[in-house]
GUBA-146289 format. One record per residue: residue number from 0; x, y, z of N, C-alpha, C in turn. Coordinates in nm, 3 decimals. Layout:
REM GUBA-146289
+-----+---------+---------+---------+---------+---------+---------+---------+---------+---------+
! pos !     npx !     npy !     npz !    capx !    capy !    capz !     cpx !     cpy !     cpz !
+-----+---------+---------+---------+---------+---------+---------+---------+---------+---------+
! NUM !       X !       Y !       Z !       X !       Y !       Z !       X !       Y !       Z !
...
+-----+---------+---------+---------+---------+---------+---------+---------+---------+---------+
This chain:
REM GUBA-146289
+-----+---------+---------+---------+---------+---------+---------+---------+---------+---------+
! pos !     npx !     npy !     npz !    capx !    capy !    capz !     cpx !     cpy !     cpz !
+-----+---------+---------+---------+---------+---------+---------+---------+---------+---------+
!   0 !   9.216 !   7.797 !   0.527 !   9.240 !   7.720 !   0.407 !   9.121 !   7.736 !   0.313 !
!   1 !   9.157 !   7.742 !   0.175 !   9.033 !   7.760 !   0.053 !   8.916 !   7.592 !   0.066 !
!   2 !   8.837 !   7.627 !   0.068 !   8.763 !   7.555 !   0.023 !   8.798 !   7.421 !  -0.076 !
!   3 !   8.736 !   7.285 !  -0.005 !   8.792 !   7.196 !  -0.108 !   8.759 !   7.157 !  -0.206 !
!   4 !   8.823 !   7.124 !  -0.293 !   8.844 !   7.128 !  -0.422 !   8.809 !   6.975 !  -0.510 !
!   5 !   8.670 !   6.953 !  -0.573 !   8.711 !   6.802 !  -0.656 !   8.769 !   6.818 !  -0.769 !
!   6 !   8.801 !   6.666 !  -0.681 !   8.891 !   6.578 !  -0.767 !   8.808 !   6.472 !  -0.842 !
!   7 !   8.825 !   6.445 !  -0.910 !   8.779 !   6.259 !  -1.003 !   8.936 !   6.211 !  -0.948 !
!   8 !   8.890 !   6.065 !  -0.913 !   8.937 !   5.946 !  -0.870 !   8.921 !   5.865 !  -0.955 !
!   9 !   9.010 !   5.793 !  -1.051 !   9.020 !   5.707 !  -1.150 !   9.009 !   5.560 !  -1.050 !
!  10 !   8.901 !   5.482 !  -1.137 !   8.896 !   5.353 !  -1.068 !   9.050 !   5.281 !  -1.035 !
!  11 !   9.128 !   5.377 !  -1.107 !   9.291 !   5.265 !  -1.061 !   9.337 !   5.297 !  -0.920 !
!  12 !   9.303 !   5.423 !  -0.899 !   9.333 !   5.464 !  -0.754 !   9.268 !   5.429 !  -0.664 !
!  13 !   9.106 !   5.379 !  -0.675 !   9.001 !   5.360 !  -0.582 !   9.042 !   5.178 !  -0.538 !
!  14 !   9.099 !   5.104 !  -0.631 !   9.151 !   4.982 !  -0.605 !   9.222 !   4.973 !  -0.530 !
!  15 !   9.387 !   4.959 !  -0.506 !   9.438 !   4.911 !  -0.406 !   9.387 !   4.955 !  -0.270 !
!  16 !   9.415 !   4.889 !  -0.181 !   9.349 !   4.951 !  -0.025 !   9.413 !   5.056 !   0.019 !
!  17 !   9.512 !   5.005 !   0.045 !   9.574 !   5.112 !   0.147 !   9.594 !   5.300 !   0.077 !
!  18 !   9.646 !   5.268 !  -0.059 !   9.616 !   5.374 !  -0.129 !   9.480 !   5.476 !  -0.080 !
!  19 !   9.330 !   5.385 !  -0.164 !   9.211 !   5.428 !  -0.147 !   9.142 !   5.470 !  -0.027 !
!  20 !   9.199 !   5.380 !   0.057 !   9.221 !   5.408 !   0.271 !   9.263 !   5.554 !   0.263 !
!  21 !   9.379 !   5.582 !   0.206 !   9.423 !   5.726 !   0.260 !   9.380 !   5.830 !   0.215 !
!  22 !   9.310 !   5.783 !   0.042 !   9.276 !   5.921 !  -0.012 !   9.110 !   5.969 !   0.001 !
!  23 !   9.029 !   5.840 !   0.060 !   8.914 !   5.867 !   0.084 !   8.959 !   5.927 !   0.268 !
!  24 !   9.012 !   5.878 !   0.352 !   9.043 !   5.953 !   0.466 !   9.061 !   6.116 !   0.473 !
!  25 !   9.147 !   6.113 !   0.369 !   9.230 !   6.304 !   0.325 !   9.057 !   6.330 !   0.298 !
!  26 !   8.993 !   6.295 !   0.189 !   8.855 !   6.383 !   0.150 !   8.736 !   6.397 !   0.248 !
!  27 !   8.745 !   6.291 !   0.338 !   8.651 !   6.270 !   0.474 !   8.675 !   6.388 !   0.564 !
!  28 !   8.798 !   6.340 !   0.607 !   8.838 !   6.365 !   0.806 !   8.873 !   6.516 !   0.738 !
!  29 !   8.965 !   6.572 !   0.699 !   9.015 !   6.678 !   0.710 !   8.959 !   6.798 !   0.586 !
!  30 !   8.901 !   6.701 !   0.506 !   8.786 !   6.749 !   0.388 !   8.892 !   6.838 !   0.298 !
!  31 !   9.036 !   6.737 !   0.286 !   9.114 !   6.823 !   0.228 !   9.079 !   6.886 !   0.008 !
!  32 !   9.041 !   6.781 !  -0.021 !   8.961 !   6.781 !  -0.119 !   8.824 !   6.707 !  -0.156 !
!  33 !   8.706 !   6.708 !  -0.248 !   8.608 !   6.664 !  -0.276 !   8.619 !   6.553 !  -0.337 !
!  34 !   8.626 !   6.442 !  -0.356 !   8.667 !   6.316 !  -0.405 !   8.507 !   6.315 !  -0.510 !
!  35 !   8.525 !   6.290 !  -0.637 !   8.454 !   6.280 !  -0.752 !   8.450 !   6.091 !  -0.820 !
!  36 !   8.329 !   6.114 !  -0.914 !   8.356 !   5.945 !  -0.958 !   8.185 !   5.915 !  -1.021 !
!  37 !   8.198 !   5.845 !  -1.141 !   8.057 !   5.817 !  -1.160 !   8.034 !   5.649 !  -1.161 !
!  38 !   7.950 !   5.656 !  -1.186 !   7.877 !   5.471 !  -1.165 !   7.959 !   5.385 !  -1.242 !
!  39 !   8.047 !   5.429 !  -1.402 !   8.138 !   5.369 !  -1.453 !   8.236 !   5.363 !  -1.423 !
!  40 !   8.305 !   5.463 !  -1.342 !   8.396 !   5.476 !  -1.282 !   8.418 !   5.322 !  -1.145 !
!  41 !   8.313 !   5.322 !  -1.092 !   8.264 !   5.279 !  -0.947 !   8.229 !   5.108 !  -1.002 !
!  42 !   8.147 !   5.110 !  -1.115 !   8.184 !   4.947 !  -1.191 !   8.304 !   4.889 !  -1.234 !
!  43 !   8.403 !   4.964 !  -1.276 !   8.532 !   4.946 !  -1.315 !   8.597 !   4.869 !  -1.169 !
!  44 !   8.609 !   4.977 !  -1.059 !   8.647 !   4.951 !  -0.916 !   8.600 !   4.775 !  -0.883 !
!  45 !   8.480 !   4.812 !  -0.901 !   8.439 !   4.691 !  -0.821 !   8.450 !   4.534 !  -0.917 !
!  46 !   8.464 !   4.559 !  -1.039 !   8.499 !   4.469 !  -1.168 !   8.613 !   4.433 !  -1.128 !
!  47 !   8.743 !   4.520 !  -1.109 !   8.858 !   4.450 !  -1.084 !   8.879 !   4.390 !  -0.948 !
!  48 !   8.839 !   4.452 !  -0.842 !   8.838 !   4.396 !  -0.678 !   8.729 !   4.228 !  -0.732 !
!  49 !   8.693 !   4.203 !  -0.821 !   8.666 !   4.051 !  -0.816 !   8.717 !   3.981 !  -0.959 !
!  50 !   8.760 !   4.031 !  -0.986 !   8.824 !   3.961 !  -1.111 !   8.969 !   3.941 !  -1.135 !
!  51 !   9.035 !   4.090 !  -1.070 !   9.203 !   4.087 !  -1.072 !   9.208 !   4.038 !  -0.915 !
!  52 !   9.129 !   4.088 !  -0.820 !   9.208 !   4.046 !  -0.685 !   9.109 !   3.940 !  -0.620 !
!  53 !   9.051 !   3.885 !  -0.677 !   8.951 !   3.767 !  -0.635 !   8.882 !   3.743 !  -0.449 !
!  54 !   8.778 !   3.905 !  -0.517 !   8.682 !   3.918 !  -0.373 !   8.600 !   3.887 !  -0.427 !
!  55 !   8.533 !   3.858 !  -0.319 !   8.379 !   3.797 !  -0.344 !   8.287 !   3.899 !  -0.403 !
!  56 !   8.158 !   3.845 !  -0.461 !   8.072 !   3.978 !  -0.484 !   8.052 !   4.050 !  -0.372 !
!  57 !   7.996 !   3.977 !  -0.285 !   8.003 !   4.063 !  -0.176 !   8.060 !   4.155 !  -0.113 !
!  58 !   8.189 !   4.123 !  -0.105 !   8.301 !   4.184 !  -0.040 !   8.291 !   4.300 !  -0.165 !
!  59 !   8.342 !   4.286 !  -0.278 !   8.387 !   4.402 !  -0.345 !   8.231 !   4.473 !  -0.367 !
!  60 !   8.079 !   4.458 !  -0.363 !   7.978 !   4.518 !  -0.344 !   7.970 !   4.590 !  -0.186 !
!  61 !   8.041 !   4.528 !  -0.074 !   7.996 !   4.615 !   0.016 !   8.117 !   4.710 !   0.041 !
!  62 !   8.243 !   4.717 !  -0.041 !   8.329 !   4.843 !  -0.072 !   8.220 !   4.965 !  -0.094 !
!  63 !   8.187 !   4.930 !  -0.214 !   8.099 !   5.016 !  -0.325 !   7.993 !   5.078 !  -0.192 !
!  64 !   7.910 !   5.002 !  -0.147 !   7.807 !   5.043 !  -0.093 !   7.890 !   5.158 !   0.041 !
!  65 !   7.993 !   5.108 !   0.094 !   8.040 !   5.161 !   0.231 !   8.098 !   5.362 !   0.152 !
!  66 !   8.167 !   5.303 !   0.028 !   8.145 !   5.432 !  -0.009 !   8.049 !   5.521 !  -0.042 !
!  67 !   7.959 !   5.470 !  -0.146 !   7.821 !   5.551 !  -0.101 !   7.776 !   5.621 !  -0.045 !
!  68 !   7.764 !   5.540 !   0.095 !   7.692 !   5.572 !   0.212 !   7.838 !   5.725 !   0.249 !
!  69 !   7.966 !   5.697 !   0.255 !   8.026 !   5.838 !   0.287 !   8.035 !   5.944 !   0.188 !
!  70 !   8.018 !   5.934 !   0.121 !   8.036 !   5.995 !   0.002 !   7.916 !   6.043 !  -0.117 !
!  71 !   7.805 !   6.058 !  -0.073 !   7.680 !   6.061 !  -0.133 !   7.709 !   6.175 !  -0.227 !
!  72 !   7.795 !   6.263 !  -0.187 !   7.821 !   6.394 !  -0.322 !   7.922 !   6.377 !  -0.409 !
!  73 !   7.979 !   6.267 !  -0.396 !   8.080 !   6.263 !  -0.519 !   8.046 !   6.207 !  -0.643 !
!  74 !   7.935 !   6.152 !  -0.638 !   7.842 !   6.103 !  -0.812 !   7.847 !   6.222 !  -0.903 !
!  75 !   7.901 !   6.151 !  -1.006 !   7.899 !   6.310 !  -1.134 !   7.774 !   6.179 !  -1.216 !
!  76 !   7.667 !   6.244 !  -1.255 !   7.605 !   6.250 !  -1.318 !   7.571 !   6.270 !  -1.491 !
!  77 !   7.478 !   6.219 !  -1.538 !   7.444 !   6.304 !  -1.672 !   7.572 !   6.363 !  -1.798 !
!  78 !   7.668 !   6.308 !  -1.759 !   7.784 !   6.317 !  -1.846 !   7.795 !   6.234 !  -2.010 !
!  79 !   7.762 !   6.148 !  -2.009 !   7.706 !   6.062 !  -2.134 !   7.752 !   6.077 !  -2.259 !
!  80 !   7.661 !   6.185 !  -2.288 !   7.672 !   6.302 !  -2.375 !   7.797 !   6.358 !  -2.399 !
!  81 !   7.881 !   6.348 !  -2.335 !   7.985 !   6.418 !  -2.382 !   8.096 !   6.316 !  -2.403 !
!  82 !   8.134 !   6.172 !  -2.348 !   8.180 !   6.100 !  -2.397 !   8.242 !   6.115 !  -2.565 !
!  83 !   8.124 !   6.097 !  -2.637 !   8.234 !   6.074 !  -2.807 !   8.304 !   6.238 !  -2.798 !
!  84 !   8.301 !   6.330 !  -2.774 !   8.366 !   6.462 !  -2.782 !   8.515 !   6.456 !  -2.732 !
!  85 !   8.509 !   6.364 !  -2.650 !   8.641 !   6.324 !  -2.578 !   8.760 !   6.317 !  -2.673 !
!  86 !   8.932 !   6.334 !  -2.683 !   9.012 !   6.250 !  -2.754 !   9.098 !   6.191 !  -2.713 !
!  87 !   9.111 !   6.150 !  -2.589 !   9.186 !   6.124 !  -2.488 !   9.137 !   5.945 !  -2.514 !
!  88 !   9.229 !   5.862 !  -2.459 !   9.250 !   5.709 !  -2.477 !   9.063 !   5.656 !  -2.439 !
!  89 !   9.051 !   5.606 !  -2.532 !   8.876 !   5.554 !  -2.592 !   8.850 !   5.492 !  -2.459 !
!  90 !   8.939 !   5.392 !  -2.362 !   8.873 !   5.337 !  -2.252 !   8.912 !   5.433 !  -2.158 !
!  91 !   8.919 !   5.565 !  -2.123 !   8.909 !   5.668 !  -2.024 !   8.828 !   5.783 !  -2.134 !
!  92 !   8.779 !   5.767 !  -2.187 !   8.702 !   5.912 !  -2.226 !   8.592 !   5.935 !  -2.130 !
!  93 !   8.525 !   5.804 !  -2.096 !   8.403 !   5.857 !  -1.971 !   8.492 !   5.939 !  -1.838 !
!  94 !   8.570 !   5.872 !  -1.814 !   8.631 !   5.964 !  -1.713 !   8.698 !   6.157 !  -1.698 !
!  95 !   8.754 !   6.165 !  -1.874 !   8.760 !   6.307 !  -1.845 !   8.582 !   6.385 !  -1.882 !
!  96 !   8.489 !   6.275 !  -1.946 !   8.402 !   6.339 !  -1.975 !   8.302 !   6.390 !  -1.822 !
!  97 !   8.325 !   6.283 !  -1.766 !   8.263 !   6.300 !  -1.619 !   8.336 !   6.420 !  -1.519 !
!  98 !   8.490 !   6.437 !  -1.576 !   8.535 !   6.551 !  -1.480 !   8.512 !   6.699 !  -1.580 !
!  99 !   8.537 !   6.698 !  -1.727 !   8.427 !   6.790 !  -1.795 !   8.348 !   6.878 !  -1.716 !
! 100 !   8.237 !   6.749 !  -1.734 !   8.086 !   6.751 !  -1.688 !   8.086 !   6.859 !  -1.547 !
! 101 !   8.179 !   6.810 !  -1.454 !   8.137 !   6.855 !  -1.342 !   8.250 !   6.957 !  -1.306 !
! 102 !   8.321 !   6.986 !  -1.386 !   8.403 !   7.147 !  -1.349 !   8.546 !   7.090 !  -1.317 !
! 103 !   8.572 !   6.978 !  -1.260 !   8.670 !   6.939 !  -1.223 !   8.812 !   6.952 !  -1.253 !
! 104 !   8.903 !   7.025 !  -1.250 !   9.009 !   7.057 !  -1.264 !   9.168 !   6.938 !  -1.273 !
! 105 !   9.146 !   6.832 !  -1.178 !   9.236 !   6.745 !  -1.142 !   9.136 !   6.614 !  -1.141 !
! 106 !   9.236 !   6.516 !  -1.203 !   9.177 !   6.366 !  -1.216 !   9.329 !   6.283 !  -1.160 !
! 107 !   9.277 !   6.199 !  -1.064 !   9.398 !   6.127 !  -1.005 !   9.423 !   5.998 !  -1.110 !
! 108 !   9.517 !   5.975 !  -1.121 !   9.522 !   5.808 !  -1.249 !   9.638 !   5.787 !  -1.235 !
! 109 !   9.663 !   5.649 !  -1.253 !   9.793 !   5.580 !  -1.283 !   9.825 !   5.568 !  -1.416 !
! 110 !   9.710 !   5.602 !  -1.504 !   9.722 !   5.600 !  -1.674 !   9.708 !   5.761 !  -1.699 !
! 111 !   9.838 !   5.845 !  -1.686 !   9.867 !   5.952 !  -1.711 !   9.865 !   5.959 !  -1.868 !
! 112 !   9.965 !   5.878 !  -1.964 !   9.916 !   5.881 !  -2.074 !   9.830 !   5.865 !  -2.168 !
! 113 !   9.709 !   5.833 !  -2.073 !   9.583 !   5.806 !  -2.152 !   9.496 !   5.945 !  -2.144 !
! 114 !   9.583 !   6.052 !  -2.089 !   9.554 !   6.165 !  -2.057 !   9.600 !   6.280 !  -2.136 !
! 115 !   9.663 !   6.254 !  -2.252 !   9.758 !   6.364 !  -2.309 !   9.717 !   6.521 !  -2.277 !
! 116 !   9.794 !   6.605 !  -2.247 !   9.783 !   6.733 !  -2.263 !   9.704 !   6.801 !  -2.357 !
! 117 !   9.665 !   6.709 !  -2.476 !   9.607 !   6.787 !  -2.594 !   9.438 !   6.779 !  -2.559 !
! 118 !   9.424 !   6.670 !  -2.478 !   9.249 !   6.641 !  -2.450 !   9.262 !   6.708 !  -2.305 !
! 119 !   9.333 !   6.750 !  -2.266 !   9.278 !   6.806 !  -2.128 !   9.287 !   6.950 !  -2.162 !
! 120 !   9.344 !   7.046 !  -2.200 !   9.403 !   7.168 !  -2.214 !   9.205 !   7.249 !  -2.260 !
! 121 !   9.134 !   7.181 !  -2.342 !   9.028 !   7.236 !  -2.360 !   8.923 !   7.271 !  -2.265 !
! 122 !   8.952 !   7.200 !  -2.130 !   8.878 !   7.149 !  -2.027 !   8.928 !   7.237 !  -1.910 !
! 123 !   9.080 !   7.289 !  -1.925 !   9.147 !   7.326 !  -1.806 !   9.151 !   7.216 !  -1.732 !
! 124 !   9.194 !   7.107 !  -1.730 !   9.205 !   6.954 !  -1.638 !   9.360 !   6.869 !  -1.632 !
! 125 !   9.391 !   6.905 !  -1.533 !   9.533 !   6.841 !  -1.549 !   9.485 !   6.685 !  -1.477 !
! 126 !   9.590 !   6.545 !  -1.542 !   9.637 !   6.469 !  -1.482 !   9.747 !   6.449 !  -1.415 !
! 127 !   9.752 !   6.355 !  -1.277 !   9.810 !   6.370 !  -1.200 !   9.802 !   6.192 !  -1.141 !
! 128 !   9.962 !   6.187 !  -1.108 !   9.956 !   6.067 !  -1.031 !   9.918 !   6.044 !  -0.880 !
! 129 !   9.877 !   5.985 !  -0.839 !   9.859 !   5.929 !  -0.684 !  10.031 !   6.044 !  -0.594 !
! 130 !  10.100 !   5.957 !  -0.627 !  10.229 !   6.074 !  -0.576 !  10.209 !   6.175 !  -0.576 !
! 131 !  10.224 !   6.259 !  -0.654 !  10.241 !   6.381 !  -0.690 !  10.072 !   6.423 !  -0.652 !
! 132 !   9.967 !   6.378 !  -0.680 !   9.884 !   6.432 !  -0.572 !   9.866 !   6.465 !  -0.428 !
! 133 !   9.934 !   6.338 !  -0.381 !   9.927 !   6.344 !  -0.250 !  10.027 !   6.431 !  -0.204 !
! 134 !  10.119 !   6.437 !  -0.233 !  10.260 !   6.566 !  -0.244 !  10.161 !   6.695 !  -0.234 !
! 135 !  10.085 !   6.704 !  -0.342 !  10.030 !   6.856 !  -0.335 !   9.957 !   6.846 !  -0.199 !
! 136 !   9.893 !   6.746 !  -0.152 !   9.796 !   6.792 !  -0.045 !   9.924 !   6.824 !   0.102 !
! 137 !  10.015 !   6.717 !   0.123 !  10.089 !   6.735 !   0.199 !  10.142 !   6.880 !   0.224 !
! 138 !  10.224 !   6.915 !   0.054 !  10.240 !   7.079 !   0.076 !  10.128 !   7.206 !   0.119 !
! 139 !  10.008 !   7.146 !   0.102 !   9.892 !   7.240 !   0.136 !   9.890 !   7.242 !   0.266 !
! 140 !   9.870 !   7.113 !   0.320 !   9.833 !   7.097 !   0.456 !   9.926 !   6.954 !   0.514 !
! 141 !  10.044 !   6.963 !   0.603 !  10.105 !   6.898 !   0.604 !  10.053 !   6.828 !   0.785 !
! 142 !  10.048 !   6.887 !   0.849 !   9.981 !   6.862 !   0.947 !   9.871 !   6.798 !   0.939 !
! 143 !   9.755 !   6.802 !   0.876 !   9.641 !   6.717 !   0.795 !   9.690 !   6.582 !   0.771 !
! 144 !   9.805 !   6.623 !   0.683 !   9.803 !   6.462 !   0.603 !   9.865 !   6.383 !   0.696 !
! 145 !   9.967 !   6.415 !   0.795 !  10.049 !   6.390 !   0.868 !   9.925 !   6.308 !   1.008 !
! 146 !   9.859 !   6.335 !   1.047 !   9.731 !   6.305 !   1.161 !   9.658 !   6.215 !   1.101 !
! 147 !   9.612 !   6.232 !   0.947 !   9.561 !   6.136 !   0.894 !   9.557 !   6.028 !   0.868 !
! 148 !   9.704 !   6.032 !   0.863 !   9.832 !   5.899 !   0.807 !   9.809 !   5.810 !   0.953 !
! 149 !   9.851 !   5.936 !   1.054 !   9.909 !   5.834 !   1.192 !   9.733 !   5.775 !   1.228 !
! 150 !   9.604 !   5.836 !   1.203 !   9.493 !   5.775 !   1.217 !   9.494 !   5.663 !   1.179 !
! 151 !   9.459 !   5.690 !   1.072 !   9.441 !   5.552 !   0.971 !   9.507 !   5.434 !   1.021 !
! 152 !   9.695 !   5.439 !   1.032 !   9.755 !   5.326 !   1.093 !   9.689 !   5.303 !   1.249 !
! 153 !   9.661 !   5.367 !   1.319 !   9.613 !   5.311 !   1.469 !   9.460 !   5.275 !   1.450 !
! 154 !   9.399 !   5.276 !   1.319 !   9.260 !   5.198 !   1.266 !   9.291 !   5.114 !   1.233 !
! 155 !   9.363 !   5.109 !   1.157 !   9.411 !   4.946 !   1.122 !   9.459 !   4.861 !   1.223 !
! 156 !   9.501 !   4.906 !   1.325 !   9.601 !   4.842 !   1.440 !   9.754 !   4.797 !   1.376 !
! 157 !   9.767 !   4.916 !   1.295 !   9.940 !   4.915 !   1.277 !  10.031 !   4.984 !   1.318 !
! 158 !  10.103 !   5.016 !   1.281 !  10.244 !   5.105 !   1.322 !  10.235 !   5.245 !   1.163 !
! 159 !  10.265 !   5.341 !   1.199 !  10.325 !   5.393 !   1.074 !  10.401 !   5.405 !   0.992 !
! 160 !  10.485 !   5.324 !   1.038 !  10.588 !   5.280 !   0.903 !  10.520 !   5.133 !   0.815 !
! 161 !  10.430 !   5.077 !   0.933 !  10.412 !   4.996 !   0.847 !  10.297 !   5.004 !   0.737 !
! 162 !  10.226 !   5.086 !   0.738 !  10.108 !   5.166 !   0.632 !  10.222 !   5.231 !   0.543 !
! 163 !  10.311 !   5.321 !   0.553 !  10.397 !   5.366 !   0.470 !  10.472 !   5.247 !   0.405 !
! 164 !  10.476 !   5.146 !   0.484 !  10.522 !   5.046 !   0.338 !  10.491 !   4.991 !   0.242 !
! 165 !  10.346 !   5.027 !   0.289 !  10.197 !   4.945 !   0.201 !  10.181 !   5.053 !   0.103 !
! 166 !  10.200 !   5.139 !   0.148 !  10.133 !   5.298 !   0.085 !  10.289 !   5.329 !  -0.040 !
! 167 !  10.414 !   5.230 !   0.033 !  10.519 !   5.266 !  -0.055 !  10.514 !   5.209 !  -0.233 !
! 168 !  10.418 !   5.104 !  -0.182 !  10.402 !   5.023 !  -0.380 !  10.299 !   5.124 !  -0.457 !
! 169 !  10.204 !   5.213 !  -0.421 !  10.107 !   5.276 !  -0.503 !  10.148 !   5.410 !  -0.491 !
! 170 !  10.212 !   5.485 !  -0.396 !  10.258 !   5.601 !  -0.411 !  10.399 !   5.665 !  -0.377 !
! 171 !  10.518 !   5.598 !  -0.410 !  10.656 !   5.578 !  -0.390 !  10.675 !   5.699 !  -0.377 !
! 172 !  10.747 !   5.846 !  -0.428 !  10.712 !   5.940 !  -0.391 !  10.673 !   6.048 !  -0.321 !
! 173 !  10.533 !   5.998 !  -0.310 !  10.462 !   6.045 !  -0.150 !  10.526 !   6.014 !  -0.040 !
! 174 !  10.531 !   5.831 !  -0.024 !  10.627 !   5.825 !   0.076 !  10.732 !   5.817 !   0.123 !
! 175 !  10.836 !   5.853 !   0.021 !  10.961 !   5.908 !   0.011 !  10.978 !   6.054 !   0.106 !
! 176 !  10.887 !   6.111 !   0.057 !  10.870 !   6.268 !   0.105 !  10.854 !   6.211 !   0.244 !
! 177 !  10.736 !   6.145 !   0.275 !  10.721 !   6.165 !   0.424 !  10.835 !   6.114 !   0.511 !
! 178 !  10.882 !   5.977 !   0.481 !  10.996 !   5.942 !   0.566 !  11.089 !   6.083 !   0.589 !
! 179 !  11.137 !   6.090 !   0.498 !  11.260 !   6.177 !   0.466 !  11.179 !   6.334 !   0.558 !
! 180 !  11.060 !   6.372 !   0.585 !  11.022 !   6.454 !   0.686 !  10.980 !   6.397 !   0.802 !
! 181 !  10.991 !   6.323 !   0.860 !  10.965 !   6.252 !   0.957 !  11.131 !   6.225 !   1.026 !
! 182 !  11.223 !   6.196 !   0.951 !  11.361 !   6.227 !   1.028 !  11.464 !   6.346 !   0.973 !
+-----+---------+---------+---------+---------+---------+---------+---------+---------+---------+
């Protein structure tokens, strides 16, 4: 298999759990892609885990920190600068400016239209939903995602259908595909 590939992770994807459970798992365990993200990105995350879903500082600071600590190469840096160049929706310009910055080809988001084709095409950077990402990794490596999935649920101490039901509100799609390969 080619070498993996970053991605930027839009703080909308790094929020829900079970979602962020599977796609930091895929970039860990099987190193199916490079998971990307800068400090605004990573304030956004942790802004809404205490404001929309009412965790403690703590709790939503020792998210932040637990990623860190796995993930020490996914900080894009020094991007700043390229922010106003952006024309893509004014509260995501740091984000394509940060995947810009760092070569990045694919940005995962639930705000696809804050992405138009016309601000990415200069960049070579497609957007992409959570689904349809995880679809691509499945078709890459289906066995991967498939071990990953059944991990994760026997970490949690669940069943796999029952992570696929959790996993069914943020990436419907994805787990459409898998049921429907699974029988």
């Amino acid at each position: 298999m080619k070498s993996a590939r970053p991605v930027v992770l839009d703080a909308c994807v790094l929020v829900p759990m079970p979602l962020a459970d599977t796609l930091l798992r895929l970039a860990a365990g099987p190193r199916l892609f490079l998971p990307k993200w800068s400090d605004q990105i990573m304030v956004e995350v942790t802004r809404t885990l205490r404001e929309t879903f009412g965790l403690s500082d703590q709790k939503a600071m020792h998210r932040e920190s637990e990623i860190r600590q796995h993930f020490p190469e996914a900080w894009i840096e020094d991007y700043e600068d390229l922010i106003p160049a952006m024309t893509n929706h004014p509260k995501d310009r740091h984000v394509l400016a940060a995947a810009a910055h760092a070569g990045v080809k694919v940005i995962v988001t639930y705000n696809i239209k804050d992405f138009p084709r016309s601000s990415l095409t200069p960049y070579s950077i497609t957007a992409q939903g959570p689904s349809a990402f995880l679809k691509d990794l499945y078709g890459a490596a289906p066995a991967m995602v498939m071990q990953t999935l059944e991990d994760q649920a026997a970490t949690i101490g669940k069943s796999l259908p029952y992570l696929l039901s959790r996993l069914q509100i943020n990436a419907p799609a994805f787990v459409e595909m898998i049921r429907q390969n699974i029988h």
